[in-house]
C-alpha positions as CSV (number, residue, x, y, z in Angstrom):
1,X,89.3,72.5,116.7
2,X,86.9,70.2,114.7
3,X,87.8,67.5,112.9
4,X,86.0,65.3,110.4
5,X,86.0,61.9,108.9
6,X,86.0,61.9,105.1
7,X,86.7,58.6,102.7
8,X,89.6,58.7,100.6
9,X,87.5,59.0,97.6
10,X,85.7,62.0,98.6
11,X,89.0,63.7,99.8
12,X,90.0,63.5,96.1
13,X,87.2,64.9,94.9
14,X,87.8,67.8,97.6
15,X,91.2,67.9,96.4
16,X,90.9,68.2,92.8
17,X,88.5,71.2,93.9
18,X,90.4,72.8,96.0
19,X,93.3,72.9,93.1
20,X,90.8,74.1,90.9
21,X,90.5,76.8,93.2
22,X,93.9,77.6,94.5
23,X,94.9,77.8,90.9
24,X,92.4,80.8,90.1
25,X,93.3,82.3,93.1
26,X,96.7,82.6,91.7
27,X,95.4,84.1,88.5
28,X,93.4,86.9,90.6
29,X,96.5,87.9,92.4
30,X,99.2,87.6,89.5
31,X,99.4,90.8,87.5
32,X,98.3,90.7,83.5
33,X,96.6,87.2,83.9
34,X,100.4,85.4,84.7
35,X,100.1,82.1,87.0
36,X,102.5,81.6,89.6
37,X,103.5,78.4,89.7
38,X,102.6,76.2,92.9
39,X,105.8,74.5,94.4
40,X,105.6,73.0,98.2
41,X,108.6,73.3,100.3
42,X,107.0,70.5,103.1
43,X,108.9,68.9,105.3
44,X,109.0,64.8,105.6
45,X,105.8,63.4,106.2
46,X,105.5,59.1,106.7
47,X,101.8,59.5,105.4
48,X,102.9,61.4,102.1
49,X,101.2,64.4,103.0
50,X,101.1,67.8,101.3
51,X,100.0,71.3,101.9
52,X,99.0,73.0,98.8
53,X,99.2,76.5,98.4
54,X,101.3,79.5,97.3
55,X,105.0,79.9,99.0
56,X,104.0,83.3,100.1
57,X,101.7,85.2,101.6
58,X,101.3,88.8,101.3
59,X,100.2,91.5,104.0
60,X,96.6,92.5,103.7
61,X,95.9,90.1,101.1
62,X,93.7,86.9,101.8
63,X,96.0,83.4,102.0
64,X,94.5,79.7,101.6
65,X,95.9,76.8,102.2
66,X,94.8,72.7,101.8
67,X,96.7,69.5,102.9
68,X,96.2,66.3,101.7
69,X,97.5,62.9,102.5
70,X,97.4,59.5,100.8
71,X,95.9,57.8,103.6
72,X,92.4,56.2,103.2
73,X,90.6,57.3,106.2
74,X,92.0,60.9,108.0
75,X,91.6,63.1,110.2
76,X,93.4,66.9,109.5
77,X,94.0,70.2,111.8
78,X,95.8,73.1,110.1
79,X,97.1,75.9,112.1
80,X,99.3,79.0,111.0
81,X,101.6,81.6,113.3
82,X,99.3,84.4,112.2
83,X,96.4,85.5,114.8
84,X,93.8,85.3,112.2
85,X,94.4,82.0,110.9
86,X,91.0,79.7,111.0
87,X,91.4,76.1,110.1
88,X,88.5,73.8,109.5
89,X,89.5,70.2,108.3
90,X,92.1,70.2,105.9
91,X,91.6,73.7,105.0
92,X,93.3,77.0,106.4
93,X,92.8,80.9,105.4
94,X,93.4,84.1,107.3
95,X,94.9,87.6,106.5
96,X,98.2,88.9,107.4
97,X,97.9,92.4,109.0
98,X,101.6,93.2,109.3
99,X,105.3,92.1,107.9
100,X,107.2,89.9,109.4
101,X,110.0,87.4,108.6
102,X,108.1,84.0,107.6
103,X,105.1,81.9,108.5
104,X,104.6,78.9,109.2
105,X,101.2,76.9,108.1
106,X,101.2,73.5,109.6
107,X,99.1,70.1,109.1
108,X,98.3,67.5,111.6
109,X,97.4,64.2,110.2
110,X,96.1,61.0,111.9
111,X,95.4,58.3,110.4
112,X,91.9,56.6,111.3
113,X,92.8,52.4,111.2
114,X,96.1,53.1,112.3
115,X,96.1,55.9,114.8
116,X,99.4,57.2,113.3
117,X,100.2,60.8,113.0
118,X,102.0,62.5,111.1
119,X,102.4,66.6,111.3
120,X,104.1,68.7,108.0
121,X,104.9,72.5,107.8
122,X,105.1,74.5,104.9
123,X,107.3,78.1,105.5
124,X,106.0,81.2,103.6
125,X,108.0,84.2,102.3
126,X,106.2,87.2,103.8
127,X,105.5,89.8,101.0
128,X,104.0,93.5,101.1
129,X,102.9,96.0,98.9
130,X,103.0,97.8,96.7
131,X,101.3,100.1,98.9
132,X,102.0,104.2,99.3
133,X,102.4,104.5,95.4
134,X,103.6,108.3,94.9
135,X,105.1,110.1,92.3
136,X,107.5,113.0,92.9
137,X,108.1,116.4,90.2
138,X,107.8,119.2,89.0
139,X,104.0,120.1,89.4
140,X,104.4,122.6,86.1
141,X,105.8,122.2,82.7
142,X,106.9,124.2,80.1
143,X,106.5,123.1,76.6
144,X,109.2,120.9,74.6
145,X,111.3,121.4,77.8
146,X,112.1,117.4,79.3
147,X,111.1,117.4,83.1
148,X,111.9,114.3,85.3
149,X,109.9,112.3,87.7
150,X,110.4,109.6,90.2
151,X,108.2,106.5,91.4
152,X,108.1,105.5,94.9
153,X,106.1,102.5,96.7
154,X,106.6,100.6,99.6
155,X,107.6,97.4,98.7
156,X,108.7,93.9,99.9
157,X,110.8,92.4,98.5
158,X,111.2,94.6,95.7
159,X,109.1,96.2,92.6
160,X,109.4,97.3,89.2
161,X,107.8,100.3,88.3
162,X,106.1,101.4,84.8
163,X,104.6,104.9,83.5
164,X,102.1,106.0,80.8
165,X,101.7,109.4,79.5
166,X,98.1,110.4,79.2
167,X,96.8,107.2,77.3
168,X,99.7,106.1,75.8
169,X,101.3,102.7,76.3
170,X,103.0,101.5,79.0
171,X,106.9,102.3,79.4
172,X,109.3,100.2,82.0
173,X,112.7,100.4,82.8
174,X,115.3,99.1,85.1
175,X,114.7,102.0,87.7
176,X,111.8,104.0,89.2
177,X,112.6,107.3,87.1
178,X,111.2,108.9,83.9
179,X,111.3,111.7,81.8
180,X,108.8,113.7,80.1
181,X,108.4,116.5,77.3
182,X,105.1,118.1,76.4
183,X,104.2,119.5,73.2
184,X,103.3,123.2,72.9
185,X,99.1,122.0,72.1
186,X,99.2,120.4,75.9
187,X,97.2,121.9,78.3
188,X,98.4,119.2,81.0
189,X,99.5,115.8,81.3
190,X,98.6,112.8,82.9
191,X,101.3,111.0,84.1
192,X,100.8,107.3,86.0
193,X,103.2,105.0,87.6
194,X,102.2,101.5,88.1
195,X,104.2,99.7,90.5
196,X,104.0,95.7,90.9
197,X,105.4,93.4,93.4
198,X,108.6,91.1,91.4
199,X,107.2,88.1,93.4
200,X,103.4,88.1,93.4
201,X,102.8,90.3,90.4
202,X,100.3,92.7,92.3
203,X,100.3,96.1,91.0
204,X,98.9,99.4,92.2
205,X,99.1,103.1,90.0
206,X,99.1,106.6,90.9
207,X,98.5,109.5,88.7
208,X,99.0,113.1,88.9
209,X,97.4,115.8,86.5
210,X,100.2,118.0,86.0
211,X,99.8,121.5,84.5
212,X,101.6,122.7,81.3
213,X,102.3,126.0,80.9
214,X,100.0,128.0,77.7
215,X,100.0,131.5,77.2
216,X,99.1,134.2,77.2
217,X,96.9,133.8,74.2
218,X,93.7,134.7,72.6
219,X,93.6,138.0,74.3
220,X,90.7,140.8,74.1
221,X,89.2,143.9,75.8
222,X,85.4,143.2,76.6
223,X,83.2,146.4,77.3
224,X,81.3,148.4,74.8
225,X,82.4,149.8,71.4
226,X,80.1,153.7,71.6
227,X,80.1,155.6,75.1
228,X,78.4,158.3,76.2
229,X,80.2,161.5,78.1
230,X,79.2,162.0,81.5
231,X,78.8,157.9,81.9
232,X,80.9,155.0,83.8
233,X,81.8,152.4,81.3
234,X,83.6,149.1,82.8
235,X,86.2,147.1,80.3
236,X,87.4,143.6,81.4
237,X,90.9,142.3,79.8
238,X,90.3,138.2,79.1
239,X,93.2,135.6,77.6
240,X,94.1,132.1,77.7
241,X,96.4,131.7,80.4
242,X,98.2,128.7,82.5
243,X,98.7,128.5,85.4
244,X,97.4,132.2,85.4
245,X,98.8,136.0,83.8
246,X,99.1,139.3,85.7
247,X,97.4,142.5,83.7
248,X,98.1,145.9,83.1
249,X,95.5,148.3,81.6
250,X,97.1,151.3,79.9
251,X,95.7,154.4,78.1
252,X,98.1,156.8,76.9
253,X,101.2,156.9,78.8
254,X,99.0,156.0,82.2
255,X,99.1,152.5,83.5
256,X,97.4,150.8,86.2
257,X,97.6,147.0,87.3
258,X,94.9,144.6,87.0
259,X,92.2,143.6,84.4
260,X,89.4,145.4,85.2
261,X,88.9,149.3,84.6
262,X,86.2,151.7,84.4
263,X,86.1,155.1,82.4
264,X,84.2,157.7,82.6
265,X,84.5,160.9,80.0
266,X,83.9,164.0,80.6
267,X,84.5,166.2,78.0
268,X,84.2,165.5,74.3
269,X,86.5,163.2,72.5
270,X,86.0,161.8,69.5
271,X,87.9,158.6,70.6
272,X,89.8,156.7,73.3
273,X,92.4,154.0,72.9
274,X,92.6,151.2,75.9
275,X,95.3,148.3,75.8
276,X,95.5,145.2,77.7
277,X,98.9,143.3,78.6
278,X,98.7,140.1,80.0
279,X,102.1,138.2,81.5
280,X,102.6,134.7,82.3
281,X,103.4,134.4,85.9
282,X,105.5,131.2,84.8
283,X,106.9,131.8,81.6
284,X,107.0,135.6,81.9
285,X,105.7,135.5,78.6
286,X,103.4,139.0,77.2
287,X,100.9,139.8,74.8
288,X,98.8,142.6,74.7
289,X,95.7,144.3,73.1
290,X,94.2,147.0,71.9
291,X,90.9,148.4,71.4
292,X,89.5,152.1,70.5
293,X,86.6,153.0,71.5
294,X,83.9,156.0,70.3
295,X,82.6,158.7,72.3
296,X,79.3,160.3,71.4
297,X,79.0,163.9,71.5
298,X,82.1,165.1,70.3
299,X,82.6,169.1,70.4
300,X,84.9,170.3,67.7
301,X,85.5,173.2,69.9
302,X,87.5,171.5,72.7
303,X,90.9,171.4,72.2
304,X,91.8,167.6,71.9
305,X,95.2,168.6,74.4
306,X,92.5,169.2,77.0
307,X,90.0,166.6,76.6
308,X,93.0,164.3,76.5
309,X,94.0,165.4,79.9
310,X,90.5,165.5,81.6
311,X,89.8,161.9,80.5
312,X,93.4,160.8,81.6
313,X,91.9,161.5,85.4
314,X,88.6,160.2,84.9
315,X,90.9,157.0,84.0
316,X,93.1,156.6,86.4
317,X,91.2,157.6,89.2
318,X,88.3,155.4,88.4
319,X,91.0,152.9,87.8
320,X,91.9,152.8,91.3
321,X,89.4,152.6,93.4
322,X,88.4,149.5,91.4
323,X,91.2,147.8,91.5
């Protein structure tokens, strides 16, 4: 390991920097701008050393430390009980890639005129997370029905956790639970959980886009308003649906599942009636439509008891093979 020679005033110049430095660190990894306050825990040292730094370190997260002594002339070597530490002079940084109990950073000093040496140590709470942020519900709501949800994170030693609705504000409590109500206008809700460290102020969020249940609404029959006998018409049921409806188009007392039918008359009628009903798969919820449609051609000597029948067929077979 290298070492280097600096002059006492030039290692308070470094010094004041490295403060400087160490103190906007700080703000970077404290959450909403807070400082955590810097407060060394070194043991003894005859030359009234000092390693400056944060008392913890947390996994994945870069750590840097200094020492400083009130010797004129030094020397320094720093060394940590993590495999990627790399000291250089009075300085030390390197990552932790796992948890573990504590670490140790240590400083060698030896004083240039006198030779002495003097060696400090400075032991670090271990912190991790919040990492794995997740939030477990219901992944569909019902209108002004109160559904609850639950925060998780992987956390040492502990978190708090907050939640926004949508854009709203943020909303903390003493656990990791909330509950929610949407309004009947909501066609989902955003829901985010921000979890922070309750030692180093980190914070990660997670959001889900949870569904809420609308409908059936704004239903209609699309297909043409005049047909022709002899011709194959196709009408489409449509509505406003979450998370999605089942159909059933009807004419007369005939039924058959689905939203898409095609008709075909045969015989002359001077009109036919089609309706639409559309269910929520989640709310079981119905509406339903109706539509009458012209036929060209009408023959005032067909009995309407016949026509009625013949187109019936035509219907529901047509219906069928489409669906």
């Amino acid at each position: 390991m290298d070492k280097t020679y600096i002059s006492k005033q030039d290692g308070l110049k470094l010094f004041h920097l490295w403060l400087l430095f160490l103190a906007g660190l700080q703000l970077v990894l404290s959450a909403d701008g807070e400082t955590t306050e810097l407060d060394n825990n070194d043991e003894g040292s005859s030359l009234n050393c000092t390693i400056v730094g944060p008392d913890y370190v947390t996994v994945g997260v870069p750590s840097s430390f200094g020492c400083y002594c009130s010797c004129a002339e030094c020397t320094y070597s720093m060394s940590a009980d993590v495999p990627s530490a790399q000291g250089q002079d009075y300085m030390l940084a390197f990552v932790l890639r796992s948890w573990k109990p504590a670490v140790t950073v240590n400083c060698t000093v030896t004083d240039s005129n006198t030779q002495g040496t003097d060696t400090i140590t400075k032991h670090l709470q271990v912190l991790a997370g919040p990492a794995n942020v997740t939030i477990s519900g219901p992944s569909l709501m019902t209108p002004s029905m109160k559904y609850t949800y639950s925060c998780h994170a992987y956390c040492r030693p502990s978190c708090t956790y907050a939640w926004r609705a949508d854009k709203g504000p943020w909303v903390g409590g003493p656990g990791n639970v909330v509950s929610v109500s949407p309004k009947a206008d909501d066609k989902f809700k955003i829901l985010t959980c921000k979890a922070t460290n309750t030692v180093s102020g980190l914070y990660v969020t997670a959001s889900e886009n949870i569904a809420v249940v609308a409908g059936p609404s704004e239903i209609q029959i699309k297909g043409p308003e005049l047909i022709d006998i002899g011709q194959k018409y196709r009408f489409e049921c449509t509505c406003e649906c979450l998370p999605s409806c089942q159909y059933a188009m009807s004419m007369g007392s005939h039924t058959v599942r689905g939203k898409v039918v095609d008709i075909t008359v045969d015989h002359p009628q001077k009109s036919v009636t089609v309706t639409c009903k559309a269910e929520n798969t989640a709310s079981k919820k119905t509406t339903s439509a109706s539509r009458t449609i012209q036929v060209k051609g009408l023959n005032s000597s067909t009995r309407p008891e016949e026509t009625s029948a013949v187109l019936l067929v035509a219907f529901i077979i047509s219906a069928v093979f489409m669906l």
